[in-house]
C-alpha positions in Angstrom: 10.9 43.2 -62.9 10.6 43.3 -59.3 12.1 46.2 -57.8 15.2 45.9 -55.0 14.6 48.1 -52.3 18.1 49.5 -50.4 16.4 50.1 -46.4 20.0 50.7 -45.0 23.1 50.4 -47.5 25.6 50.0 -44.9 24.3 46.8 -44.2 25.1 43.8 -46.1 21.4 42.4 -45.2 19.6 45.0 -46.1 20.9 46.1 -49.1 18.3 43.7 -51.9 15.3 44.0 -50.1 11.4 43.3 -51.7 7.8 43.5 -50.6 7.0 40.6 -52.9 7.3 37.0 -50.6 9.4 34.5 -52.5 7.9 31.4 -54.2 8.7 28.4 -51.2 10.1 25.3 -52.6 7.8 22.3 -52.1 10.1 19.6 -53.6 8.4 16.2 -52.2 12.0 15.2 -52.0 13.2 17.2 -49.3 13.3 16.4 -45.7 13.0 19.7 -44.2 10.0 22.0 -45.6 10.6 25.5 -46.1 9.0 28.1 -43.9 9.2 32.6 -44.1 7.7 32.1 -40.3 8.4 29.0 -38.2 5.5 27.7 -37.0 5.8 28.3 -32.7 6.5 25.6 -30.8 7.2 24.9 -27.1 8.4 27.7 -25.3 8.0 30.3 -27.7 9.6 33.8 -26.5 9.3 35.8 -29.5 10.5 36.6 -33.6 11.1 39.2 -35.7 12.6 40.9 -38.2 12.5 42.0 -41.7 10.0 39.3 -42.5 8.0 40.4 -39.9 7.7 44.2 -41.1 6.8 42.7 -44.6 10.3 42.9 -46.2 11.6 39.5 -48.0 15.0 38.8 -49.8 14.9 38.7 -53.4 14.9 35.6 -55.7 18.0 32.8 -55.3 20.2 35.6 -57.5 20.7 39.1 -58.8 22.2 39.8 -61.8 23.9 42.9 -62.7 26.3 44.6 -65.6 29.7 45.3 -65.5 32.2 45.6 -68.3 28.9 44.6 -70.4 28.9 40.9 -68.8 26.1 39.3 -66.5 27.5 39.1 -63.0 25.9 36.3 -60.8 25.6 37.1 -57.1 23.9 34.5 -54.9 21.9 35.0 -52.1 23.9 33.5 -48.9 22.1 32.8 -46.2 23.7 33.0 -42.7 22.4 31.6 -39.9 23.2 31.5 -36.1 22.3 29.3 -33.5 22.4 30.5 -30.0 22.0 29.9 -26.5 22.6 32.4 -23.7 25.2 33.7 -25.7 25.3 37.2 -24.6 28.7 37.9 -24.3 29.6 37.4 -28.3 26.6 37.4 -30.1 26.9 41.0 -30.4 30.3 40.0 -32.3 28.8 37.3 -34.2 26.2 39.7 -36.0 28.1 42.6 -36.4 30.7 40.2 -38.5 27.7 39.1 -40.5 25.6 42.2 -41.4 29.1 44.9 -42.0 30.1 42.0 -44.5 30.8 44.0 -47.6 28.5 41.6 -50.0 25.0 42.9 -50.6 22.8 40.1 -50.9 22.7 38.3 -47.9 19.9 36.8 -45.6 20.3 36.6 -42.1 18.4 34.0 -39.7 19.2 33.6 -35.8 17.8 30.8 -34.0 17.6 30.9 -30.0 17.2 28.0 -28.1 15.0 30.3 -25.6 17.8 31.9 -23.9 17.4 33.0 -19.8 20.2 36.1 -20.1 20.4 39.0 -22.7 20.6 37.5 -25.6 17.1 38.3 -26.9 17.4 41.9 -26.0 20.3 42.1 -28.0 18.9 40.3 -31.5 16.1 43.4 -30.8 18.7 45.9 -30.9 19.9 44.6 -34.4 16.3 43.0 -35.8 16.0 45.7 -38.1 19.3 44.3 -39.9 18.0 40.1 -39.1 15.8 39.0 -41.8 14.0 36.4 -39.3 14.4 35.7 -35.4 12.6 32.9 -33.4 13.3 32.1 -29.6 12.0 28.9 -28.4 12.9 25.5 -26.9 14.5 23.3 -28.9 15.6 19.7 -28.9 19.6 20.4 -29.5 21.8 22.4 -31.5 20.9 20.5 -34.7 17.2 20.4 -34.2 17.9 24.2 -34.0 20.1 24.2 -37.1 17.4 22.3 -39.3 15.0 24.8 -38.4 16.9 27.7 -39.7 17.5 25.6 -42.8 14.0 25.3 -43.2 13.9 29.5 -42.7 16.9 30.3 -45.5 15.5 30.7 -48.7 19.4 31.3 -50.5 21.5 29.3 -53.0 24.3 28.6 -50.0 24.2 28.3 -46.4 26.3 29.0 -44.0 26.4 28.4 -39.9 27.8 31.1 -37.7 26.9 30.4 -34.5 27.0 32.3 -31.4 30.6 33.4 -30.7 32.1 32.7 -34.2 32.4 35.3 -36.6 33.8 35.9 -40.2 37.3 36.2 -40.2 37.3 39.4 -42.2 34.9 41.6 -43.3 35.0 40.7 -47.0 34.9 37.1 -46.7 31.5 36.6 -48.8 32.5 39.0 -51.1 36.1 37.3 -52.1 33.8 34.1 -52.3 30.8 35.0 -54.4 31.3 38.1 -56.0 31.7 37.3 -59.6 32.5 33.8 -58.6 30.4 30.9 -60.4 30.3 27.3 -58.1 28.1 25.5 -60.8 27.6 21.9 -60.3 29.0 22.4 -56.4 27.7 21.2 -53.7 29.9 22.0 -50.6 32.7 25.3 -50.9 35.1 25.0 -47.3 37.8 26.9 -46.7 40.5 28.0 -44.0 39.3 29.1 -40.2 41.2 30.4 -37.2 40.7 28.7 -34.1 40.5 31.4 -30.7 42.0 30.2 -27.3 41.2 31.3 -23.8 44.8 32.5 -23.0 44.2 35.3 -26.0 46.2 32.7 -28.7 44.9 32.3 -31.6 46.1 30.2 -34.6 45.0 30.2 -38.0 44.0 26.1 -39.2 44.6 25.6 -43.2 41.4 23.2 -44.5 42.5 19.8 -45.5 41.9 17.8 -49.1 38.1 16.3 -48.9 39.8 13.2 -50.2 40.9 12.7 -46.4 37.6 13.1 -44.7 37.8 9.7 -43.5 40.2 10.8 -41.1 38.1 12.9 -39.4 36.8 16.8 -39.9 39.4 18.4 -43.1 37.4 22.1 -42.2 35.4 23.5 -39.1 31.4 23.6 -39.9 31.8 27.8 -39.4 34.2 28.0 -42.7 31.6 26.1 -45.5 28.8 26.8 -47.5 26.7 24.3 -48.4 24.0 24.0 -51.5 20.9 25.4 -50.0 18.5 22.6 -52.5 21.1 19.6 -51.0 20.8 20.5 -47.3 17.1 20.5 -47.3 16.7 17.0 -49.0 19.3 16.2 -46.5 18.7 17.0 -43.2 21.1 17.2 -39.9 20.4 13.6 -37.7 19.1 14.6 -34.1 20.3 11.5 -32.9 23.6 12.0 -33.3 24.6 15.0 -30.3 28.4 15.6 -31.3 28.8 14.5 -34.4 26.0 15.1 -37.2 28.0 17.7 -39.3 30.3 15.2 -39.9 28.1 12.8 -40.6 26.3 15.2 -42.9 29.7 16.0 -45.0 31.0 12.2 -45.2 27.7 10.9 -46.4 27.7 13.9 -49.1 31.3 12.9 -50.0 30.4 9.0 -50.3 27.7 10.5 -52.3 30.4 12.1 -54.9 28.7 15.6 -54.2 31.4 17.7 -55.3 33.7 19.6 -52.5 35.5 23.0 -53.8 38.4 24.1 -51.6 39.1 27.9 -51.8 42.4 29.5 -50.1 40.3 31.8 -47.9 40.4 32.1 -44.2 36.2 32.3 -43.6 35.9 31.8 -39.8 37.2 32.3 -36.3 35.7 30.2 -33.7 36.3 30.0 -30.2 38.2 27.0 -28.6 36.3 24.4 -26.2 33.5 23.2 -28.0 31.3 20.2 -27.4 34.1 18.3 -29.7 36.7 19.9 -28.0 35.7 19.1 -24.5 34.4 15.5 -25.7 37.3 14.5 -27.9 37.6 11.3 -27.4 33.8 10.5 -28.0 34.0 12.9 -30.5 37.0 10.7 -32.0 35.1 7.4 -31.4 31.7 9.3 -33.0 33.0 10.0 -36.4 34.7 6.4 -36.3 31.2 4.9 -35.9 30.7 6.8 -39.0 33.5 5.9 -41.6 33.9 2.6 -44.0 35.1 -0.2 -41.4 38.5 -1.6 -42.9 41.9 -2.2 -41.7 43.4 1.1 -42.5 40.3 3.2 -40.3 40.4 0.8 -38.0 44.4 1.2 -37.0 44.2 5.0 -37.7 40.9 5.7 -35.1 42.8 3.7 -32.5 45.9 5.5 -32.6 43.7 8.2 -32.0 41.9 6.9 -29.4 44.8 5.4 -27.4 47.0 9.2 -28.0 44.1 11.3 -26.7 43.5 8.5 -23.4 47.1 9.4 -23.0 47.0 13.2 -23.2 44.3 12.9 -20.5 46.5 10.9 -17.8 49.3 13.0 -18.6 47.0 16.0 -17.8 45.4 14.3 -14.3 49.5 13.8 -13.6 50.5 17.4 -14.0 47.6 18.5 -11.7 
């Protein structure tokens, strides 16, 4: 049996620990090969972490006793994308490696950032399983690479500036928890304002996706196996995560919806700054009928309206 090393219990990445290297999956279906180091590309300023000193996560699950039953705990891999982000990345991975679940893998991708962000994934590589900083081609060529990096049953994106709502989010999820037969779980977020407002967005039913986004990327998990047969598409620049979830939908992969509130992201996003492309994006995406097309230009004509009302005030 191969033995779980503990480097530093307080930390929720560094807890199941092993010096064996985990068996890669080479399924001939997948569009995104797996990789422990990426191979460099353009650019490259550095990696690290655990991988690096010779310390991999265990296999897909550990298994434990309590009350003389087999307890299931997944390895969830996190992973952030970032770009000079350092006034909350330092947030963003203290949220991920104090969660209070132990098994937990932790990748950060940086797009080859100019300001302190790469001093500040040193200070914490020794809780970051893996760490690359190079050029990339976009925010979701970045997040297929640290797909290809995760090696867990679920992933999850917490990119820079988000950060999980509470610190036992993953273990209210997955602890004794069993999601067979799942493909996607999504659940509630709170959304962060620049005047200091926040407000906390319940996640919608999937059966409504056609309507646009029902949960914020930051507040899923998706099937580890599914994501890499299915990667994001780099030529969509706004709106490939929904793409991603209403193809998987059409698909009939199943969708769980828990009551939890799992992120809390900051206002003014690509989406949020582009809304009405955004809008007009995940249109381009959905069945073409009557009933999407009367719905999306509502949409379109209310938010062409917000925006002369805005110009007016000003």
């Amino acid at each position: 049996m191969t033995e779980l090393l503990k480097l530093e219990p307080k930390y929720s990445t560094t807890c199941n620990v092993v010096y064996e290297k985990p068996v890669l999956d080479v399924n001939p279906e997948n569009e995104l090969e797996t990789f422990l180091f990426y191979p460099e590309g353009v650019g490259r300023k550095g990696e690290g972490g655990l991988r690096t000193k010779g310390y991999f996560k265990a296999p897909m699950n550990l298994f434990g006793e309590q009350s003389g039953t087999s307890v299931q705990k997944p390895l969830i891999s996190i992973i952030t994308v970032v770009f000079n982000g350092e006034q909350l990345l330092e947030k963003t991975i203290q949220s991920v490696i104090n969660q209070t679940y132990d098994n937990v893998e932790y990748i950060i991708i940086d797009g080859g950032s100019t300001d302190r962000t790469i001093e500040i994934i040193q200070k914490y590589e020794h809780a970051i399983d893996y760490w690359i900083s190079e050029n990339d081609k976009g925010i979701y060529n970045a997040m297929n690479k640290g797909i290809s990096l995760a090696t867990g049953a679920w992933v999850n994106f917490m990119n820079g500036g988000d950060f999980f709502y509470r610190l036992d989010v993953l273990e209210s999820m997955f602890d004794k928890r069993n999601y067979h037969g799942v493909g996607v779980i999504y659940g509630n977020h709170q959304v962060r304002y620049p005047s200091g407002r926040f407000r906390l967005a319940k996640s919608g039913k999937i059966e409504n996706l056609w309507k646009g986004s029902q949960f914020c990327h930051q507040a899923s998990f998706i099937s580890l196996n599914y994501h890499k047969q299915n990667a994001f598409n780099l030529c969509e620049k706004i709106v490939a995560d929904f793409e991603f979830f209403y193809i998987a939908w059409k698909r009939k992969v199943k969708f769980f919806r828990v009551n939890v509130t799992v992120a809390s992201y900051e206002s003014g996003g690509v989406s949020d700054v582009n809304r009405i492309d955004s809008i007009v994006g995940c249109w381009g995406k959905v069945d073409k009928n009557i009933k999407t097309s009367v719905f999306y230009s509502f949409k379109v004509l209310k938010e062409s309206f917000k925006l002369v009302i805005k110009d007016v005030l000003k």
